[in-house]
PDBQT receptor file of N, H, CA, C and O in Angstrom, charges set to zero:
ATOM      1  N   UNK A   1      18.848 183.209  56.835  1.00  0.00    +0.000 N 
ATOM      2  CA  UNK A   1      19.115 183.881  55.579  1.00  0.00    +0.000 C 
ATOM      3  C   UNK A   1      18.045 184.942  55.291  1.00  0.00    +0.000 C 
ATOM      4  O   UNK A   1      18.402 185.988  54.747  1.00  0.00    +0.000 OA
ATOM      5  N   UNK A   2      16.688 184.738  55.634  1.00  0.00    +0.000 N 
ATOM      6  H   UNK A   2      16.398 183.888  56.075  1.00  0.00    +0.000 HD
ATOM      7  CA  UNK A   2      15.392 185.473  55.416  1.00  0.00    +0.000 C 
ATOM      8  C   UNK A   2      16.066 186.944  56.018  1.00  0.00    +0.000 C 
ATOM      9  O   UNK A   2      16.105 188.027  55.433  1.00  0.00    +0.000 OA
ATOM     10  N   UNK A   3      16.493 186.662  57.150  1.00  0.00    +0.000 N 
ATOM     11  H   UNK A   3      16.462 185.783  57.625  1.00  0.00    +0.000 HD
ATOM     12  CA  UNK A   3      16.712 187.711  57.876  1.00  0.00    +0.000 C 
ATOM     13  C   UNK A   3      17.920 188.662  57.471  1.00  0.00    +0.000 C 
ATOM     14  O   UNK A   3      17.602 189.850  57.419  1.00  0.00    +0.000 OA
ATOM     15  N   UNK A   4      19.067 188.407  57.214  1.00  0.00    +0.000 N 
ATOM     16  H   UNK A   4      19.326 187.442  57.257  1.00  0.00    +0.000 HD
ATOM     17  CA  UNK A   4      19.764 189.145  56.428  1.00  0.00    +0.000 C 
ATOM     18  C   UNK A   4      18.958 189.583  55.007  1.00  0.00    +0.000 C 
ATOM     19  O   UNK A   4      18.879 190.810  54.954  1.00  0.00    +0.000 OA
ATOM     20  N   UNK A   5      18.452 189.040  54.054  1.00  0.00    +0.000 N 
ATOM     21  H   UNK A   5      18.516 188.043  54.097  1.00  0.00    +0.000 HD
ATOM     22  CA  UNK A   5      17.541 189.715  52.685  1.00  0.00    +0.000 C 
ATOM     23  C   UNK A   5      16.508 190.901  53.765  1.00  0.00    +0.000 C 
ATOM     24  O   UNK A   5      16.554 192.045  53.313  1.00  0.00    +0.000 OA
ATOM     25  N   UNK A   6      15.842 190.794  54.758  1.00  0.00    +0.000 N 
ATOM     26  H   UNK A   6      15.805 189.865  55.125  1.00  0.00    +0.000 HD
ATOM     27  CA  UNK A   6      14.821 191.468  55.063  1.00  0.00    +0.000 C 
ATOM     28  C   UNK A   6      15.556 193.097  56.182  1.00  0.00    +0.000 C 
ATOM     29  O   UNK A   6      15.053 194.149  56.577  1.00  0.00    +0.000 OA
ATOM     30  N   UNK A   7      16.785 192.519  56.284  1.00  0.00    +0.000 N 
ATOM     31  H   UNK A   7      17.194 191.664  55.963  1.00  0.00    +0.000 HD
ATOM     32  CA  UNK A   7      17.827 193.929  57.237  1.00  0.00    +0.000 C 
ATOM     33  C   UNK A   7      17.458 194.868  56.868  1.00  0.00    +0.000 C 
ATOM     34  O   UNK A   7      16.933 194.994  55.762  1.00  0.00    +0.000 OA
ATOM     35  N   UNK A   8      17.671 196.003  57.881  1.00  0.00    +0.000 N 
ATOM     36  H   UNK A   8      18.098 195.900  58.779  1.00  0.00    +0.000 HD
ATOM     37  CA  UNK A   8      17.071 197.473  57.429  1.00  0.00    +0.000 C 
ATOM     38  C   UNK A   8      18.506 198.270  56.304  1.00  0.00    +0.000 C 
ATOM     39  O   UNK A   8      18.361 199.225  55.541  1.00  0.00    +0.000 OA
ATOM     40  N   UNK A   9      19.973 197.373  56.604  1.00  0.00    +0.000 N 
ATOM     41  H   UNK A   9      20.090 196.598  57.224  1.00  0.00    +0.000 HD
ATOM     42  CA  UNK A   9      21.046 198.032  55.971  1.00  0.00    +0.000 C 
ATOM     43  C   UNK A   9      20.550 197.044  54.175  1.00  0.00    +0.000 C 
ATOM     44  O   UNK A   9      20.802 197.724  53.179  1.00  0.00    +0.000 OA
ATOM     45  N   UNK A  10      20.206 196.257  54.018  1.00  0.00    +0.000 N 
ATOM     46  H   UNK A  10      20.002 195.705  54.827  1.00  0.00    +0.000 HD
ATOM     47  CA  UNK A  10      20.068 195.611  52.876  1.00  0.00    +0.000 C 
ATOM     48  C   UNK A  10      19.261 196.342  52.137  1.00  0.00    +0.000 C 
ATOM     49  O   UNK A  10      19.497 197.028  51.142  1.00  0.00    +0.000 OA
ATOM     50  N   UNK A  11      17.956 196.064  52.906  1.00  0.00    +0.000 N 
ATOM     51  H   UNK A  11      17.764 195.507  53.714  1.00  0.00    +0.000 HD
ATOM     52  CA  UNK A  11      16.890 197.095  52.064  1.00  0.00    +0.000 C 
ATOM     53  C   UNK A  11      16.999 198.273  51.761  1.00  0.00    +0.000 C 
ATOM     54  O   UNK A  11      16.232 198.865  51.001  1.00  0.00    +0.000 OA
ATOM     55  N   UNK A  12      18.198 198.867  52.455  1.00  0.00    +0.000 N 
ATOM     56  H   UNK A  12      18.821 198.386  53.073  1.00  0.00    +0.000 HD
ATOM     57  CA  UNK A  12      18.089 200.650  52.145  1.00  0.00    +0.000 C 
ATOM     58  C   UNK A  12      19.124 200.509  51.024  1.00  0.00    +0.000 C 
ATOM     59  O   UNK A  12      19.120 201.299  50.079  1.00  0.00    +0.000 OA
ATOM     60  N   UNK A  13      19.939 199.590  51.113  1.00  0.00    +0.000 N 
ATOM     61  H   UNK A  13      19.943 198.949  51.881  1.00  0.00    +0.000 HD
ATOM     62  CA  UNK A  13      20.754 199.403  50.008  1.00  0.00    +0.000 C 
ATOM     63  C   UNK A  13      20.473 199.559  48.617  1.00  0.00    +0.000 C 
ATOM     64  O   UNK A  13      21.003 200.313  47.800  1.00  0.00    +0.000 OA
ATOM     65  N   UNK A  14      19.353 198.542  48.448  1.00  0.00    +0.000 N 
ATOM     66  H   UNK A  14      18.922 197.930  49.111  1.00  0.00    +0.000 HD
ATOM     67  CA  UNK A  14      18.779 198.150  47.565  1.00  0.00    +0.000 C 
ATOM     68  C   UNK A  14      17.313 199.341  47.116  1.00  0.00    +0.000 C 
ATOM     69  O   UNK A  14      16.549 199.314  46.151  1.00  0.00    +0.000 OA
ATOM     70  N   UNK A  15      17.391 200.184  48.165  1.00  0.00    +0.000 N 
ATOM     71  H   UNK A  15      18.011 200.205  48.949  1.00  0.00    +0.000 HD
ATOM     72  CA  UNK A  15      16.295 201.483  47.119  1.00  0.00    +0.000 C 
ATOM     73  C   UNK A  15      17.547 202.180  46.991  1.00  0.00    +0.000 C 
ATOM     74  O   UNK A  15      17.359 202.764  45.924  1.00  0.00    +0.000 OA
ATOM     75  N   UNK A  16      18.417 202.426  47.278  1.00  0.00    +0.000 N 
ATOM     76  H   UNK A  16      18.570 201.951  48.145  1.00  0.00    +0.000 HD
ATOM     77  CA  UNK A  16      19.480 203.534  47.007  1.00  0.00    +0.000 C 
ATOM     78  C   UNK A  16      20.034 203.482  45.518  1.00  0.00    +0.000 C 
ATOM     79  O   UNK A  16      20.249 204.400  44.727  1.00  0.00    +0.000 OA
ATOM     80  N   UNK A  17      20.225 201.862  45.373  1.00  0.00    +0.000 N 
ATOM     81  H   UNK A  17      20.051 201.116  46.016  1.00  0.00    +0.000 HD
ATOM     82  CA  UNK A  17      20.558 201.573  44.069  1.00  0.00    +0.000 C 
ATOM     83  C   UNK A  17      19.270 201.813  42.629  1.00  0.00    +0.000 C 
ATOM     84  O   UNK A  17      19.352 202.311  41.505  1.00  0.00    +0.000 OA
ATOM     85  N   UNK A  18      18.446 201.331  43.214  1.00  0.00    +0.000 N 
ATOM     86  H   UNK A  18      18.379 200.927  44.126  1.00  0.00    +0.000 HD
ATOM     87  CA  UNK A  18      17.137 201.779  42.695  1.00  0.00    +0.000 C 
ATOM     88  C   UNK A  18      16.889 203.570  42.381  1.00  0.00    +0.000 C 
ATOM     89  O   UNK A  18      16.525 203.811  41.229  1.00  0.00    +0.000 OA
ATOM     90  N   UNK A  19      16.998 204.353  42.976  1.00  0.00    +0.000 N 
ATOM     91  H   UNK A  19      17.293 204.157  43.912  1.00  0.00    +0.000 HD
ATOM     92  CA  UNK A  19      17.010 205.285  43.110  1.00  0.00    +0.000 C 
ATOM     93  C   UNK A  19      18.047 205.711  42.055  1.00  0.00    +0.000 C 
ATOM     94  O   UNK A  19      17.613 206.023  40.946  1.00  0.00    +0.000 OA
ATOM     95  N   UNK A  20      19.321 205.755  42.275  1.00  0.00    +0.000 N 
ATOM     96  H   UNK A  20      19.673 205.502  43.175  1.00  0.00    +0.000 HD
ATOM     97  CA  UNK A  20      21.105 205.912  41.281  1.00  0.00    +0.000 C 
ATOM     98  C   UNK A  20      20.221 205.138  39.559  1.00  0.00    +0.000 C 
ATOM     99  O   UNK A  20      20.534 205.521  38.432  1.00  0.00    +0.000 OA
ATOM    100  N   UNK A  21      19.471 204.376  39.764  1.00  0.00    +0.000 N 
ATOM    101  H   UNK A  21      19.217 204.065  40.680  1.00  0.00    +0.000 HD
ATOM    102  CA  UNK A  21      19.076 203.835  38.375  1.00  0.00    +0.000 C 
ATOM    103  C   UNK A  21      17.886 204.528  38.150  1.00  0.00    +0.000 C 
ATOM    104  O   UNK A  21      17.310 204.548  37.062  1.00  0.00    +0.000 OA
ATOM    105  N   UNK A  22      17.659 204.870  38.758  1.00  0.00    +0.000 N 
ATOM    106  H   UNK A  22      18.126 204.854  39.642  1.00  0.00    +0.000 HD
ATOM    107  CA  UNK A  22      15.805 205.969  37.984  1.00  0.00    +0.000 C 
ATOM    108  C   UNK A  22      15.084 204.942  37.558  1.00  0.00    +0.000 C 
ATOM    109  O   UNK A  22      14.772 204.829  36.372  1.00  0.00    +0.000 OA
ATOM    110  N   UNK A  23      14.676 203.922  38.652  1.00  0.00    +0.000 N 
ATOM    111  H   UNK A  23      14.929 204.014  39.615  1.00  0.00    +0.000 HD
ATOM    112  CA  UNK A  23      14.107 203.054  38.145  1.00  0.00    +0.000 C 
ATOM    113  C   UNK A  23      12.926 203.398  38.823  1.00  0.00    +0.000 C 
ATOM    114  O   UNK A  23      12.805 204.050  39.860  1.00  0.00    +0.000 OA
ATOM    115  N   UNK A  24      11.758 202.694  37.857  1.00  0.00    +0.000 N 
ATOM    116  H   UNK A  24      11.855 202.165  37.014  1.00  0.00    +0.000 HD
ATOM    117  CA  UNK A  24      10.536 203.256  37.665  1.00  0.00    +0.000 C 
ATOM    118  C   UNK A  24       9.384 202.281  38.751  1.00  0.00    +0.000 C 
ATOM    119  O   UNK A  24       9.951 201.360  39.340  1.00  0.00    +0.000 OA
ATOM    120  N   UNK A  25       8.261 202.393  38.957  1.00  0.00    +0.000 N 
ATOM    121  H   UNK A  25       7.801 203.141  38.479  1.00  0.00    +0.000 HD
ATOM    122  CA  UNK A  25       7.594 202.288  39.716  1.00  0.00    +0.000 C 
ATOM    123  C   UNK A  25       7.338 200.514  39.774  1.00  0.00    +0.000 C 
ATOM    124  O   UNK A  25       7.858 199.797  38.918  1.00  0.00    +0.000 OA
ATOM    125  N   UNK A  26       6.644 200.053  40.673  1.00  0.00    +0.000 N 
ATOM    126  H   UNK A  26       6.222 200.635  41.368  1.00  0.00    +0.000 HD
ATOM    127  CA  UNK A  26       6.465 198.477  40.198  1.00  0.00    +0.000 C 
ATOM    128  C   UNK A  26       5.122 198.370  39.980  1.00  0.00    +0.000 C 
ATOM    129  O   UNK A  26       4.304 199.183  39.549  1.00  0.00    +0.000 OA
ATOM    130  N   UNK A  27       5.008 197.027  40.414  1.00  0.00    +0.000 N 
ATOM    131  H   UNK A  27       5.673 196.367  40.764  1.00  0.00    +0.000 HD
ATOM    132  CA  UNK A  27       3.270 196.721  39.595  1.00  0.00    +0.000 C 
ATOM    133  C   UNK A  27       2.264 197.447  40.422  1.00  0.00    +0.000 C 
ATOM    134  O   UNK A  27       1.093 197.435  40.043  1.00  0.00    +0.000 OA
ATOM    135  N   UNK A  28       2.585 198.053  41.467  1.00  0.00    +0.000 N 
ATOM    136  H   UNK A  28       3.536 198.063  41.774  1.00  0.00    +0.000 HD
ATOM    137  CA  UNK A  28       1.370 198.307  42.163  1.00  0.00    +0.000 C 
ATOM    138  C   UNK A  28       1.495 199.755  41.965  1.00  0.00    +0.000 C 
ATOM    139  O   UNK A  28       0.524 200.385  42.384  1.00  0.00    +0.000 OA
ATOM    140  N   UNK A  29       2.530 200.517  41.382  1.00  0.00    +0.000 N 
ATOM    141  H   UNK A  29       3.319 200.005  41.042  1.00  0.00    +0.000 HD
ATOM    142  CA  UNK A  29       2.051 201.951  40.650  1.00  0.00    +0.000 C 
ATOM    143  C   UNK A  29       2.833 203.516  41.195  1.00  0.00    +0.000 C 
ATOM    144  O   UNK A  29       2.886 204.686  40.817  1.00  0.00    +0.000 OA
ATOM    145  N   UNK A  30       3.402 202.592  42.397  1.00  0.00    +0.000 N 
ATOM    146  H   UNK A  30       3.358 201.641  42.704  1.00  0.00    +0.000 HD
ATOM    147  CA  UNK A  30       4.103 203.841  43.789  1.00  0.00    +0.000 C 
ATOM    148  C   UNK A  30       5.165 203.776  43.467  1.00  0.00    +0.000 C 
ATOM    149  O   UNK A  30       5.833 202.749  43.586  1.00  0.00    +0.000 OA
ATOM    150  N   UNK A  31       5.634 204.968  42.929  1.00  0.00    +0.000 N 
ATOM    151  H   UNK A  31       5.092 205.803  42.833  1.00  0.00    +0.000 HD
ATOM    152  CA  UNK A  31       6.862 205.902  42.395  1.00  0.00    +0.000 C 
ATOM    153  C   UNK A  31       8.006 205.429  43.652  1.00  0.00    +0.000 C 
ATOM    154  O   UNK A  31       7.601 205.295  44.807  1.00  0.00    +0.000 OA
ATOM    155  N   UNK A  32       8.997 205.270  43.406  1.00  0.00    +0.000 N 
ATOM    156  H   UNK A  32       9.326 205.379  42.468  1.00  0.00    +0.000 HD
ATOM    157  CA  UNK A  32      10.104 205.585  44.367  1.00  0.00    +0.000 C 
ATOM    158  C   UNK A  32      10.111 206.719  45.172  1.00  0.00    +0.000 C 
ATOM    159  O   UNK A  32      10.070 206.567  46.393  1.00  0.00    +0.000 OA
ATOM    160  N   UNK A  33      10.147 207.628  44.774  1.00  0.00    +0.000 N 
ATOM    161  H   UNK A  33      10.180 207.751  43.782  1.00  0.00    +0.000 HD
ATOM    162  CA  UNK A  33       9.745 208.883  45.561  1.00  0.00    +0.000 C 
ATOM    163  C   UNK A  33       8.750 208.466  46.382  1.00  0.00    +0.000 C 
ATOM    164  O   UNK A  33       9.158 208.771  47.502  1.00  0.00    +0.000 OA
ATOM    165  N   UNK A  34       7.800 208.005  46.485  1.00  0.00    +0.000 N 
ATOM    166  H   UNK A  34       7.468 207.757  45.574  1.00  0.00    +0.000 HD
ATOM    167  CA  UNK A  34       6.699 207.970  47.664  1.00  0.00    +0.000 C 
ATOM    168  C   UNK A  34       7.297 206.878  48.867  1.00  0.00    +0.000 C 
ATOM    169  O   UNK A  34       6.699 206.841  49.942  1.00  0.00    +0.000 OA
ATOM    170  N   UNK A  35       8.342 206.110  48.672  1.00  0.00    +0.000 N 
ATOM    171  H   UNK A  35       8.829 206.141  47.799  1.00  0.00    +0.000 HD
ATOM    172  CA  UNK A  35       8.954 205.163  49.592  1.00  0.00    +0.000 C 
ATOM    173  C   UNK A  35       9.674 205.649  50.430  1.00  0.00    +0.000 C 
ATOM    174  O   UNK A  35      10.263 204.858  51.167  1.00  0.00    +0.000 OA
ATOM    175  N   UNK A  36       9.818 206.635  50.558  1.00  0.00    +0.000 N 
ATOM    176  H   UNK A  36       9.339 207.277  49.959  1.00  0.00    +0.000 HD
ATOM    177  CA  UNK A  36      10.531 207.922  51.975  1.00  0.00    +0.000 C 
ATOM    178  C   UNK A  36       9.876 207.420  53.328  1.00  0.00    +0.000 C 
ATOM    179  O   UNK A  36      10.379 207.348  54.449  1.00  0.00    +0.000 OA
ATOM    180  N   UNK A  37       8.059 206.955  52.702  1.00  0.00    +0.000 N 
ATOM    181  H   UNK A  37       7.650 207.014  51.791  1.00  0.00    +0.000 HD
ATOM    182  CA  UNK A  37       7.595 207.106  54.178  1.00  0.00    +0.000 C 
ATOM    183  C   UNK A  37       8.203 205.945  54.626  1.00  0.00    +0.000 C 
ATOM    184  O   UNK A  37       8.201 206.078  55.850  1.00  0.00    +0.000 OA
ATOM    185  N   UNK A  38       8.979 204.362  54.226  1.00  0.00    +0.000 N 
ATOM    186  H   UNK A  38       8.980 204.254  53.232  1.00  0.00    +0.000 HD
ATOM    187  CA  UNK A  38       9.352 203.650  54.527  1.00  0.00    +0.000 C 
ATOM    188  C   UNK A  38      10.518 203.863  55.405  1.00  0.00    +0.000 C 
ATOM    189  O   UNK A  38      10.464 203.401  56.545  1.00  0.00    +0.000 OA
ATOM    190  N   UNK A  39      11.282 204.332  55.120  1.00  0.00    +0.000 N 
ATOM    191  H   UNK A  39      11.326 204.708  54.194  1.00  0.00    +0.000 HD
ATOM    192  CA  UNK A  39      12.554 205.671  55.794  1.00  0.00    +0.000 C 
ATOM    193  C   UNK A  39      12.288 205.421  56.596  1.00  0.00    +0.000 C 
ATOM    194  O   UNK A  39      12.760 204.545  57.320  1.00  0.00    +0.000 OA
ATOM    195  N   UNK A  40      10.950 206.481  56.858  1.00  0.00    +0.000 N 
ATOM    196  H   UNK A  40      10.567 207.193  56.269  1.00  0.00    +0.000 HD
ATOM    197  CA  UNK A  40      11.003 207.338  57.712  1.00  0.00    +0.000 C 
ATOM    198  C   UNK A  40      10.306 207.247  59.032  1.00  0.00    +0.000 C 
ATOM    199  O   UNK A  40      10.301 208.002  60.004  1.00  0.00    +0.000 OA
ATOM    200  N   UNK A  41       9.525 205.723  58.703  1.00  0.00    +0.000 N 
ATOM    201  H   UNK A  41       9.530 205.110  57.913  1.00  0.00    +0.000 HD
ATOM    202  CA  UNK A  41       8.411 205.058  59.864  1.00  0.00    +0.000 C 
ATOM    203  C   UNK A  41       8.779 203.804  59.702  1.00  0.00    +0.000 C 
ATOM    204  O   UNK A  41       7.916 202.951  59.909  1.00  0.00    +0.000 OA
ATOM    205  N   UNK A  42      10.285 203.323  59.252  1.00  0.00    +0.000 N 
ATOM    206  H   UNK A  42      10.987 204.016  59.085  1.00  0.00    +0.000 HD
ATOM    207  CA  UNK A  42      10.843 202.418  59.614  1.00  0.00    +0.000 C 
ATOM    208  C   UNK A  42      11.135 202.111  60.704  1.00  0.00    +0.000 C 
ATOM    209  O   UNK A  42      12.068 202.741  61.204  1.00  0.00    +0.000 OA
ATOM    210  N   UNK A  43      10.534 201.131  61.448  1.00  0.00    +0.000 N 
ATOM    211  H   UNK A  43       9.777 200.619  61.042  1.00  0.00    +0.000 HD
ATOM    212  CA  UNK A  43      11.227 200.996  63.247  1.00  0.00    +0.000 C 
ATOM    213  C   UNK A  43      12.515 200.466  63.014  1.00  0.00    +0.000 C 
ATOM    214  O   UNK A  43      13.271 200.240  63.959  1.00  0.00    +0.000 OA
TER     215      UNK A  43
């Protein structure tokens, strides 16, 4: 189950929706916008 929650199609899911909601940064302060590099140096 870990492994389906941790998929690269889940997780992109789940900033996309994040993103469509303008939802705002979490506790540690990093804007959505700065999570590209996750994208993008995702293996």
């Amino acid at each position: 189950m870990i492994q389906e929650l941790l998929s690269r199609e889940n997780l992109l899911s789940a900033l996309k929706r994040v993103e469509v909601n303008k939802g705002s940064h979490g506790v540690d302060g990093m804007f959505v916008k700065k999570l590209t590099y996750l994208v993008q140096n995702w293996p």
